[in-house]
C-alpha positions in Angstrom: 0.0 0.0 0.0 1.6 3.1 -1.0 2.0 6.1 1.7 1.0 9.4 1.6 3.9 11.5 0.8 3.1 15.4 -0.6 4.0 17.0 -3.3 3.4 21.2 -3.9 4.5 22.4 -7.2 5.1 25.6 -7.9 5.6 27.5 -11.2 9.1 29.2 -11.5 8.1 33.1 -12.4 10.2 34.5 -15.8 13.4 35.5 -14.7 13.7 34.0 -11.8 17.3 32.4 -11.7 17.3 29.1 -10.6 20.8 29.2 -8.7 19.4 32.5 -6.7 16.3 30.6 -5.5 18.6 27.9 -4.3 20.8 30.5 -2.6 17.4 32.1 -1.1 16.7 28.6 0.1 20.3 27.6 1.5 19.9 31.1 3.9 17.1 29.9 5.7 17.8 25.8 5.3 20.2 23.3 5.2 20.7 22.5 1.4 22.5 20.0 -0.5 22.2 19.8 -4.3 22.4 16.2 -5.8 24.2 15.4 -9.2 21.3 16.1 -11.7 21.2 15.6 -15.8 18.6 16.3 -18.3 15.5 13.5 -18.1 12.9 12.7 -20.7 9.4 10.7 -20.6 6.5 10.4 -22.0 2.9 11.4 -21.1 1.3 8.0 -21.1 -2.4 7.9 -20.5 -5.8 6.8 -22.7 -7.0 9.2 -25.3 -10.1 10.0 -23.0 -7.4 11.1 -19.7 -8.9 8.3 -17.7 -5.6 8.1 -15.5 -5.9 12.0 -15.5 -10.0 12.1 -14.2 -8.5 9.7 -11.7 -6.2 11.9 -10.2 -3.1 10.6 -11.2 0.0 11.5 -14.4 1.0 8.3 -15.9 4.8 8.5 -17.5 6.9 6.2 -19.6 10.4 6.2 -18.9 12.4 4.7 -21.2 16.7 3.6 -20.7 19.0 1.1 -23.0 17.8 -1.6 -20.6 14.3 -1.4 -20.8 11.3 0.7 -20.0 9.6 1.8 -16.6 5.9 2.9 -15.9 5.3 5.5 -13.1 2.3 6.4 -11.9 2.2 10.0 -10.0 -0.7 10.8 -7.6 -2.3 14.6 -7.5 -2.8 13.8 -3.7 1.3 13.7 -2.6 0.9 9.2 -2.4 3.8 8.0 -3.1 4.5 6.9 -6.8 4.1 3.4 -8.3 6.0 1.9 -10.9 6.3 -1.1 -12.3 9.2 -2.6 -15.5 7.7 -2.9 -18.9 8.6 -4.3 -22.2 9.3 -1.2 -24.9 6.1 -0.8 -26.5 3.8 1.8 -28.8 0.6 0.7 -26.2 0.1 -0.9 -23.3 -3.3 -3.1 -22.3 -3.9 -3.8 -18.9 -2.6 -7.1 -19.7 0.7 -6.2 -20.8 1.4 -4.6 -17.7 3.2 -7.0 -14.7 1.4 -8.3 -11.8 1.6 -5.8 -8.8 0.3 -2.5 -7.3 0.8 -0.1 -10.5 -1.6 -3.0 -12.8 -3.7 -3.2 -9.5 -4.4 0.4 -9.0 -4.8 1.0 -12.6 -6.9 -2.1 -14.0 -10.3 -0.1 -12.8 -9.1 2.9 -14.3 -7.8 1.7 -17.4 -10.3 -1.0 -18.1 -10.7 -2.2 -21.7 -8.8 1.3 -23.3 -5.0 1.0 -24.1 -2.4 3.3 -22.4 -1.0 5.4 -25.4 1.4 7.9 -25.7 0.3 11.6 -25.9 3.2 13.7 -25.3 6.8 13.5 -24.7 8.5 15.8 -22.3 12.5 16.5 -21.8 13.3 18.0 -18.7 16.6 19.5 -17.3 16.3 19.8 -13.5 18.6 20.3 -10.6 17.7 18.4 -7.4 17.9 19.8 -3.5 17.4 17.8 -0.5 16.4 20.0 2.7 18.5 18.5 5.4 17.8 18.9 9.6 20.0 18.8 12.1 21.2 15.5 12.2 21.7 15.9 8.6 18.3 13.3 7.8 17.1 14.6 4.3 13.1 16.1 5.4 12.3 17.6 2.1 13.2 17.2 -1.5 12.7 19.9 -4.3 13.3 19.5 -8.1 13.6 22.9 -9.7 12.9 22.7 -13.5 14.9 24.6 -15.3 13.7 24.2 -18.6 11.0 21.9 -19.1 10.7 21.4 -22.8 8.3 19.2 -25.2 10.0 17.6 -28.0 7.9 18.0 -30.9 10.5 16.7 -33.1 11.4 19.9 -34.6 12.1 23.2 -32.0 11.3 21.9 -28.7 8.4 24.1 -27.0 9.1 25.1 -23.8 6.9 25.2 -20.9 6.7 26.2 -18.0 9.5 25.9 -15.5 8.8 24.4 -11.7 9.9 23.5 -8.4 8.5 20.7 -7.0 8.5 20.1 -3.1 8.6 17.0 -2.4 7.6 15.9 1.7 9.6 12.7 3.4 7.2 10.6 5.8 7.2 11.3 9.0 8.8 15.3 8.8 5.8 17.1 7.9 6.7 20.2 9.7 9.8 20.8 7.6 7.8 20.1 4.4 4.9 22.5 5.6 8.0 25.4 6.3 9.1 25.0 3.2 6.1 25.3 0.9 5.7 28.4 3.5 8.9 30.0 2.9 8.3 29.4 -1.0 4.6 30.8 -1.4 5.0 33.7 1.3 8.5 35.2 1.1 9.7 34.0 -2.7 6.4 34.3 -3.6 5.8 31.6 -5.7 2.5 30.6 -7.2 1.3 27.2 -7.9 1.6 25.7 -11.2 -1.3 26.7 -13.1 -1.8 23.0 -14.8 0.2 19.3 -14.2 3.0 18.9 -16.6 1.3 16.3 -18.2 -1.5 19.2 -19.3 1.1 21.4 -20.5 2.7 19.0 -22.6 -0.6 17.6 -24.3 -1.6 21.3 -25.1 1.7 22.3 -26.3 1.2 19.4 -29.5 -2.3 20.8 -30.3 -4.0 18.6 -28.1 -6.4 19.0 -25.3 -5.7 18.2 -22.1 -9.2 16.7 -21.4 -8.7 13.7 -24.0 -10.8 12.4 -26.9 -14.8 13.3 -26.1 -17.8 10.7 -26.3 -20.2 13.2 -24.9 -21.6 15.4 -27.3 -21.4 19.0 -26.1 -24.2 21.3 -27.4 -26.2 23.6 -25.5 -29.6 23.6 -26.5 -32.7 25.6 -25.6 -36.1 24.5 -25.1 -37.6 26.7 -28.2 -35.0 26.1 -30.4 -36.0 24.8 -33.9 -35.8 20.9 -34.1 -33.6 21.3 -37.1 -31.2 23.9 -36.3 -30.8 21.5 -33.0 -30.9 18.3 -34.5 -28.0 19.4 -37.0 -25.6 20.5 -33.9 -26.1 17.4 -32.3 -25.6 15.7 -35.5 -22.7 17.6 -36.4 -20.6 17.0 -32.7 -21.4 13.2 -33.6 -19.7 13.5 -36.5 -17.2 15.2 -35.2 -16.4 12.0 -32.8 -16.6 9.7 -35.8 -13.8 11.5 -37.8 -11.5 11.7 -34.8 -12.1 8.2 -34.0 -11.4 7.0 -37.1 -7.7 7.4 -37.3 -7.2 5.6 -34.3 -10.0 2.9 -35.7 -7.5 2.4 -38.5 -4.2 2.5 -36.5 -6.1 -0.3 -34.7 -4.2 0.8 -31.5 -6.8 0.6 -29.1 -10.4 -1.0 -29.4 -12.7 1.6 -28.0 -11.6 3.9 -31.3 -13.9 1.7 -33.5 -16.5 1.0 -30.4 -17.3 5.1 -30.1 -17.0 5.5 -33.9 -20.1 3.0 -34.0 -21.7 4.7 -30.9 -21.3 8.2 -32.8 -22.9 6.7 -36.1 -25.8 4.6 -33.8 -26.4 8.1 -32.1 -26.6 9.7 -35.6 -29.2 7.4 -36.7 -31.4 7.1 -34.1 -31.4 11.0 -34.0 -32.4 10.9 -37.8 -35.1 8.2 -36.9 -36.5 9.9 -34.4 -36.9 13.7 -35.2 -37.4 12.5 -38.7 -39.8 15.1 -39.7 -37.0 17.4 -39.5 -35.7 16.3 -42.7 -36.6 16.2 -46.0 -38.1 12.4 -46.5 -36.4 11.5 -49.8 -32.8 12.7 -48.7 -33.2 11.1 -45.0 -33.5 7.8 -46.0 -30.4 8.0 -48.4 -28.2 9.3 -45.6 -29.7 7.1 -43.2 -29.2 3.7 -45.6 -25.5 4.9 -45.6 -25.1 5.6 -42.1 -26.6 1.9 -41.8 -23.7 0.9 -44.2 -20.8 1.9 -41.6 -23.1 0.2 -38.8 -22.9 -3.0 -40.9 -19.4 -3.1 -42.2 -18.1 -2.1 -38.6 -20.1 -4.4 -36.7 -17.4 -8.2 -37.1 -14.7 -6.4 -36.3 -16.3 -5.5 -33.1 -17.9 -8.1 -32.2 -15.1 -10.0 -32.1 -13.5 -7.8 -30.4 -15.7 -8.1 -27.4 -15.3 -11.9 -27.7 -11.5 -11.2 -27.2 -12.0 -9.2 -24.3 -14.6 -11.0 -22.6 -11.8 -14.0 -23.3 -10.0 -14.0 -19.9 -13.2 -13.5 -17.4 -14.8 -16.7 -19.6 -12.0 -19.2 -19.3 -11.5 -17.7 -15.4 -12.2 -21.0 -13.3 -11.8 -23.3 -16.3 -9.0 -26.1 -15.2 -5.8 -25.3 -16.0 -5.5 -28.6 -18.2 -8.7 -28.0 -20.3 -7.6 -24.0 -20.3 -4.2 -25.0 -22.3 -6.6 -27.1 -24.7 -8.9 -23.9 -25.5 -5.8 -22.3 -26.4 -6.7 -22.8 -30.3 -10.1 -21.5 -29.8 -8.8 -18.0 -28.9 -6.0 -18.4 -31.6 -9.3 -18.7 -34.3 -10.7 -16.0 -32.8 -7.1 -13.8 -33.3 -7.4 -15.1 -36.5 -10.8 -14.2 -37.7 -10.7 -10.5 -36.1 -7.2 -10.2 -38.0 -9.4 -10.7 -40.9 -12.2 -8.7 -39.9 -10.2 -5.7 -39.4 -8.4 -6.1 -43.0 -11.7 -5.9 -44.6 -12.8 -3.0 -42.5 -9.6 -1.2 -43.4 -9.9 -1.4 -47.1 -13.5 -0.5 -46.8 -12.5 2.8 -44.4 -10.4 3.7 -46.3 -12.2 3.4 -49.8 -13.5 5.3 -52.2 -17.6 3.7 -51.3 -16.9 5.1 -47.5 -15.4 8.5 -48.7 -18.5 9.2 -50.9 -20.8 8.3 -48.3 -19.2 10.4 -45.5 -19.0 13.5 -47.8 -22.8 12.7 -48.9 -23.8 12.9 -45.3 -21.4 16.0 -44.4 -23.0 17.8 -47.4 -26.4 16.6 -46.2 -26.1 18.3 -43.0 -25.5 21.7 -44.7 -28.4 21.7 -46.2 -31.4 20.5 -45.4 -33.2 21.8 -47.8 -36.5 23.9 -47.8 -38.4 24.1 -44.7 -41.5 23.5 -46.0 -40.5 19.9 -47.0 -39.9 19.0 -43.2 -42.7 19.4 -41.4 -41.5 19.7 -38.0 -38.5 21.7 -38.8 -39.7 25.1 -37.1 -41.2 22.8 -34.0 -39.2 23.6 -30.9 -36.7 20.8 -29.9 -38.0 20.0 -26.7 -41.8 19.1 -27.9 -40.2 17.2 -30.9 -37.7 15.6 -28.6 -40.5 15.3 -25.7 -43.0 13.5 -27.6 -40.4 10.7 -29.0 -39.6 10.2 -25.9 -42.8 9.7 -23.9 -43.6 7.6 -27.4 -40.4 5.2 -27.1 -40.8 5.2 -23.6 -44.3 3.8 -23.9 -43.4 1.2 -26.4 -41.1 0.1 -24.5 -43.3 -0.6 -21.7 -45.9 -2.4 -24.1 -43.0 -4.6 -25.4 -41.3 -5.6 -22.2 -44.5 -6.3 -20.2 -45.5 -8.5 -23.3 -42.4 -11.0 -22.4 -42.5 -14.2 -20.4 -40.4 -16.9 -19.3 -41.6 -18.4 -23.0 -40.9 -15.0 -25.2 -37.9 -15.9 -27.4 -34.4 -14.3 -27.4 -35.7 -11.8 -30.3 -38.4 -10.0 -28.3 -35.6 -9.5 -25.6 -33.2 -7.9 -28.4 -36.3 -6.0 -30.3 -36.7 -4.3 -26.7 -32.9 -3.7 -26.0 -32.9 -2.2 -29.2 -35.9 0.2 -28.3 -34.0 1.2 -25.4 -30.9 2.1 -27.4 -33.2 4.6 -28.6 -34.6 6.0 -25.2 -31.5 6.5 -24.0 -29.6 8.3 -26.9 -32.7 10.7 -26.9 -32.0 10.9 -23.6 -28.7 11.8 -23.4 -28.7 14.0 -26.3 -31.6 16.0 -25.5 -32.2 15.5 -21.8 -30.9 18.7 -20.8 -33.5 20.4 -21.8 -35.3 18.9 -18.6 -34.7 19.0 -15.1 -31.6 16.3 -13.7 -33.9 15.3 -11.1 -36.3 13.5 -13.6 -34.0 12.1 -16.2 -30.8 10.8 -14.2 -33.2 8.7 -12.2 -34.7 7.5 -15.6 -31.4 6.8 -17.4 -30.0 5.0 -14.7 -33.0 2.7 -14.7 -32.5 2.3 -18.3 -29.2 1.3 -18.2 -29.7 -0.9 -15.4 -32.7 -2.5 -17.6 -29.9 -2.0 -21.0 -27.3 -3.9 -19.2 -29.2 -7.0 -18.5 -30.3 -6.6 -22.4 -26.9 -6.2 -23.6 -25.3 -8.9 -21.8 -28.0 -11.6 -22.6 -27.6 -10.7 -26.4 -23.7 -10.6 -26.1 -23.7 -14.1 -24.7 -26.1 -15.8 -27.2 -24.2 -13.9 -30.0 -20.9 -15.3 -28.0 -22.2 -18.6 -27.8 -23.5 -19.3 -31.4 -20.0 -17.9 -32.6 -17.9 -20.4 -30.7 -20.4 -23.6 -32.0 -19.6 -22.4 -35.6 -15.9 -22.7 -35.0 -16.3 -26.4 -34.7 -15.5 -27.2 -38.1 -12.6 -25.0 -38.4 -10.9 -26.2 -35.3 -11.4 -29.9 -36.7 -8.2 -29.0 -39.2 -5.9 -27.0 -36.8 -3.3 -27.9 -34.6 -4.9 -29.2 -31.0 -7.8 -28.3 -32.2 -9.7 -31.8 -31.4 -8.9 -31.7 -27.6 -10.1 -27.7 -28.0 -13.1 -29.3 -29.6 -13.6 -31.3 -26.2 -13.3 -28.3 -23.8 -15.3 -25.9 -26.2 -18.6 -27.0 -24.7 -17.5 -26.0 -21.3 -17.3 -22.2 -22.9 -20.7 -22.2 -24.3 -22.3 -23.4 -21.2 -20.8 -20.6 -19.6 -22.4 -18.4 -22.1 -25.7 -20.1 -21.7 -25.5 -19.7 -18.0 -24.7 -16.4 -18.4 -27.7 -15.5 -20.5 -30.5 -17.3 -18.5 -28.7 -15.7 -15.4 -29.5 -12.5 -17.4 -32.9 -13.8 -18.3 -33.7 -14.2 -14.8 -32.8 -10.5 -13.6 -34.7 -9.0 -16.5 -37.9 -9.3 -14.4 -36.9 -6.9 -11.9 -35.1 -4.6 -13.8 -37.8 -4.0 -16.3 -40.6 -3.9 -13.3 -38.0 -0.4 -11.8 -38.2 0.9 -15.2 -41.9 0.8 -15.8 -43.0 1.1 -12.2 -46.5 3.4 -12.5 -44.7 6.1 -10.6 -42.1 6.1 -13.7 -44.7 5.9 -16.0 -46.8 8.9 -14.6 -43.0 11.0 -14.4 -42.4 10.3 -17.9 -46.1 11.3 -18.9 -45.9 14.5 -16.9 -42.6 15.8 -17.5 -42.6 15.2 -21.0 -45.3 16.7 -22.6 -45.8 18.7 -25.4 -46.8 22.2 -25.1 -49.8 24.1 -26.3 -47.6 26.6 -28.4 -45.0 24.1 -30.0 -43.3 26.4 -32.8 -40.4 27.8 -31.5 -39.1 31.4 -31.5 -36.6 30.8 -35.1 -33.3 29.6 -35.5 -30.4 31.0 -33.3 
């Protein structure tokens, strides 16, 4: 268990000598410098800065004999760091057993580690010492921190770092004091890691999969379906250079989110758009939802691998090891035909169609509720959805097949991008408490039609293991997987009773009714 050491950093002001702060600090402590030489790491993190909402910097040192992860907390704890192979990502799974893979497995979860920036650093180090010469503080003062963009470095901002020892946090406390109130120094503005992400052009936040438009309640449905539609977009052309790279799975998974979102906001606020050029744009949009989908779905296979073999024998676990190999094999194959079709001339046409296609819509008069304020449109899909929903799901029994379970999954899909996309124009208090039940009721939905999907995948590699190497004692252990799968779909069968029953409770229903409706006077005041 690491131990809570702090860390203050402050930024050097312009002009400040370095030597002349040490001097200031060697009047008023006992101060010995320590051989120092220029350092350089990189800014490791995933592309959405899920190391940095956790609290932490994430840096990739790398030497002639090897590499070395540390992991730096924004609350003083002391760092972790753990020896890793010289690589362009890292999964969780590449990472060795111990507290650094511990503390960032939840963190991390299925996204790769990549880097984002690199940063060279030339430093000098102090160590405050007391009287019986015991170091009680250290302090890195940065002379030049610089990022190397591979042309002119760019520098940034210079810092001293103070740096408590456990167990001495009076000296530590005196020091920070002397620092901010008689040097008065100001702390640094951002983390290094910040600095060097914005100094590239990127931003410091990572890659988005929220869209970010601020909508009013009278705002047209068109001028408000178009900035919704144009932030998704947005998210699929960022995505898709990382899709292509095939660094990191969750590229392609939000690319398909961002094209699922666009189409369920064409679907439902279709009067919006002019009915002839909708469903063009929306047969094309359907396109990159088809020609995505293998890839991914083998994909999750892949990942779901290691918590579906967890508690198979180790004998029968060394016998399914041509299963996963076939599975390697056929998502190496997948993602080849994606790539040629990404990058083809078919995809290129279709994504400029639909670009050009939300810059102009056409007349007005040719959508019928174009001039309707967005939040009747939105309101009345879904109260509509919402109410189908309930229909369908009170419809199924212990007898319904697997299809009415999917049909309704897919109906939620719906509910809940409306939701997110649009629930801001209602009060929090209504529609967090109604999304959470949906996704509660969604993640029953999703895992039964993941497993039966699973399941009926890894019976159709029977023939194909038949002719590979060990794959006749896979053959006898493959059952063991799909009863797993099996299990793991009536299990979800069995919960969808009491999920569904929180989600259309009466006092739901009556919330949804209420909050929902449409207004008397429905046009809204023009576009913005």
């Amino acid at each position: 268990m690491p131990l809570d050491v702090p860390t203050v950093s402050y930024a050097l002001p312009d002009g400040v000598d370095p030597a002349a702060l040490q001097s200031f600090l060697g009047e008023r402590f006992t101060v010995v410098a320590d051989p120092s030489a220029p350092a350089a790491f990189t800014v490791v993190d995933t592309v959405d800065r899920r190391v940095r909402a956790a609290g932490a910097d994430l840096e990739l040192h790398v030497a002639r004999s090897g590499a070395r992860l540390v992991l730096r907390e924004h609350g003083g704890r002391a760092p972790l760091a753990a020896d890793v192979g010289k690589a362009r990502r890292y999964a969780i799974d590449d990472l060795p057993a111990g507290p650094l893979r511990e503390r960032l497995a939840p963190i991390v979860e299925m996204r790769a580690l990549l880097p984002l920036a690199q940063v060279r650093v030339d430093a000098r180090s102090l160590r405050v010492l007391n009287a019986d010469d015991k170091t009680v503080v250290r302090l890195t003062l940065a002379t030049r921190a610089a990022l190397d963009t591979g042309a002119e470095p760019v520098p940034l901002t210079p810092r001293v770092d103070v740096t408590g020892v456990l167990g001495y946090d009076g000296p530590h406390a005196r020091v920070v004091a002397v620092l901010g109130h008689e040097a008065g120094l100001v702390d640094s503005p951002a983390s290094l890691a910040d600095e060097a992400i914005a100094a590239v052009g990127g931003d410091p936040e990572g890659l988005r999969t929220k869209v970010r438009v601020e909508l009013r309640p009278r705002d047209r449905t068109d001028v408000a379906a178009v900035a919704v539609l144009d932030d998704l977009a947005g998210m699929v052309e960022v995505n898709l250079p990382g899709t292509l790279d095939d660094v990191d799975t969750e590229f392609l998974h939000d690319l398909r989110v961002a094209v699922r979102r666009s189409r369920s906001v064409l679907r439902e606020l279709k009067g919006a758009f002019q009915e002839e050029a909708l469903a063009v744009q929306r047969d094309r949009l359907r396109w990159i939802q088809t020609i995505t989908g293998p890839t991914r779905d083998l994909d999750v296979q892949l990942l779901d691998w290691h918590h579906l073999v967890s508690g198979v024998p180790s004998d029968r676990l060394r016998a399914l090891e041509p299963v996963r190999r076939l599975l390697v094999r056929h998502r190496t194959a997948a993602f080849r035909a994606l790539k040629r079709e990404l990058r083809g001339a078919a995809f290129r046409e279709a994504w400029d169609s639909y670009r050009a296609f939300l810059n102009d819509l056409g007349p007005a008069k040719e959508r019928p509720d174009a001039k309707v304020a967005i939040a009747a449109s939105a309101g009345r899909r879904i109260r509509k959805v919402h109410r189908r929903m309930v229909a369908m799901g009170s419809a199924i029994d212990e007898v319904s097949p697997a299809t009415d379970l999917h049909e309704l999954r897919k109906r939620g899909k719906e509910l809940r991008y409306l939701l997110e996309l649009f629930g801001g124009l209602w009060s929090p208090d209504v529609v967090k408490p109604l999304v959470r039940s949906l996704k509660e009721l969604q993640d029953v939905l999703g895992l039964h039609q993941d497993r039966e999907v699973q399941a009926e995948h890894l019976r159709g590699l029977a023939g194909e293991l038949a002719g590979v190497s060990g794959g006749p004692e896979a053959l006898l252990s493959l059952g063991v997987l799909v009863e797993r799968l099996e299990a793991e779909q009536h299990e979800a069968r069995q919960q969808f009773g009491a999920r569904f029953a929180a989600f259309a409770s009466d006092d739901q229903q009556r919330t949804v009714a209420r909050t929902f409706v449409a207004k008397r006077a429905d046009r809204s005041d023009g576009a913005r």
